[in-house]
C-alpha positions in Angstrom: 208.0 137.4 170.5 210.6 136.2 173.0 212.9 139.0 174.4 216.7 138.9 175.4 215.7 139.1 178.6 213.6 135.9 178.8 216.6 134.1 176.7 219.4 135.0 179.6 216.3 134.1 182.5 216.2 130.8 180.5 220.1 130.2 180.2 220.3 131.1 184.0 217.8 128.7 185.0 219.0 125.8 182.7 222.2 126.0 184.9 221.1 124.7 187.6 218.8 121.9 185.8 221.5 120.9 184.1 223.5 120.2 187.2 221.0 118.5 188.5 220.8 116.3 185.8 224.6 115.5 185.3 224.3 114.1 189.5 221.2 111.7 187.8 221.9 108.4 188.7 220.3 107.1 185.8 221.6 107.9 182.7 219.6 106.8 180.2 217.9 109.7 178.3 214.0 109.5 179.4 215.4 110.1 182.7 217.9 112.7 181.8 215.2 114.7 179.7 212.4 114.1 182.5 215.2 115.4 185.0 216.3 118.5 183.3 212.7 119.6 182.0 211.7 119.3 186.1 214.3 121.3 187.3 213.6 124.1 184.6 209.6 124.1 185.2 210.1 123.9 189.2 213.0 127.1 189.2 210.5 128.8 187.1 207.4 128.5 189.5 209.6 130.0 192.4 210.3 132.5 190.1 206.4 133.3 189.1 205.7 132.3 193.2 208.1 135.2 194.5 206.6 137.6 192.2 203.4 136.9 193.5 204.6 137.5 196.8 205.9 140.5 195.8 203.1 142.0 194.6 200.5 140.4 196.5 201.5 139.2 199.7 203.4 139.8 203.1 205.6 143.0 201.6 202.9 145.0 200.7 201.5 144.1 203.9 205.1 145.4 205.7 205.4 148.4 203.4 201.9 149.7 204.0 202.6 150.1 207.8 205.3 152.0 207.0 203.7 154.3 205.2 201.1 154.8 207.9 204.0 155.2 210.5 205.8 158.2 208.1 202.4 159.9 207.3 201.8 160.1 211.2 205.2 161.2 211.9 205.6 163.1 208.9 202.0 164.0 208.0 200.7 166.6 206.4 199.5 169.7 208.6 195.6 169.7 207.8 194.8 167.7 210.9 191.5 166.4 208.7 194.1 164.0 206.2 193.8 160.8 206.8 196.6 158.1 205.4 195.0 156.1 202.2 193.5 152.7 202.9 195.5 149.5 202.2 193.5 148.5 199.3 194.2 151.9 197.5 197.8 151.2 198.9 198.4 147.7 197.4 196.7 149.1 193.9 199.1 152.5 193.7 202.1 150.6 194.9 201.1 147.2 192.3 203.9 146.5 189.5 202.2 144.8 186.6 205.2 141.8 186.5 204.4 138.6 184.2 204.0 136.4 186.8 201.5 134.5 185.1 204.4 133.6 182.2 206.4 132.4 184.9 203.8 130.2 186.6 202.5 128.7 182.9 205.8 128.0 181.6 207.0 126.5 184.7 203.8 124.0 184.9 203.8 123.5 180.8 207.9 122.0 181.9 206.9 120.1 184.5 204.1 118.5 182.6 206.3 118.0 180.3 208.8 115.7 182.8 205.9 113.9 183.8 205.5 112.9 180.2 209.2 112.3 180.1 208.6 109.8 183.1 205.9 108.2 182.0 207.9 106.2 178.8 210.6 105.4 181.2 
């Protein structure tokens, strides 16, 4: 079921595809199709990449020394508790977002420009 909230992601992306198109210098329509479907599947892997980011990569990695510094500063008064490791961080702090949507709908558009291409 698609949600109103992948139709406006959608409608926000195809902006900037479609501006991309209109500065085509070829306007004949395999090109303009293979253009616009490109620029949608390529804004939609940055979108799916950043999430991954996110979630996986150099902010968790920023955030979880952080913690460590406010649990020293701040820590609790049994002298035995020790902050929680940074795999237990990266699994409590872990938002389940769709990046995998973002990634296969981004490469199902750009395969699709490639087919767009390829009767040009």
């Amino acid at each position: 079921m698609i949600k109103k909230k992948d139709l406006i992601i959608f409608g926000v992306v195809c902006i900037p595809a479609a501006i991309m198109t209109i500065n085509s210098y070829r306007p004949t329509w395999p090109h303009v199709a293979s253009n616009f479907t490109f620029g949608i599947g390529f804004i939609y892997l940055i979108i799916g990449l950043c999430i991954v980011v996110r979630n996986f990569g150099l902010f968790k990695t920023l955030g979880y020394n952080r913690y460590r510094r406010n649990f020293k500063k701040h820590g609790n008064a049994d002298p035995s508790a020790r902050p929680v490791s940074f795999g237990e961080y990266v699994v409590d702090t872990q938002r389940h977002d769709p990046f995998a949507r973002y990634l296969l709908v981004g490469a199902g558009f750009i395969a699709l420009s490639f087919l767009f291409a390829y009767f040009v």
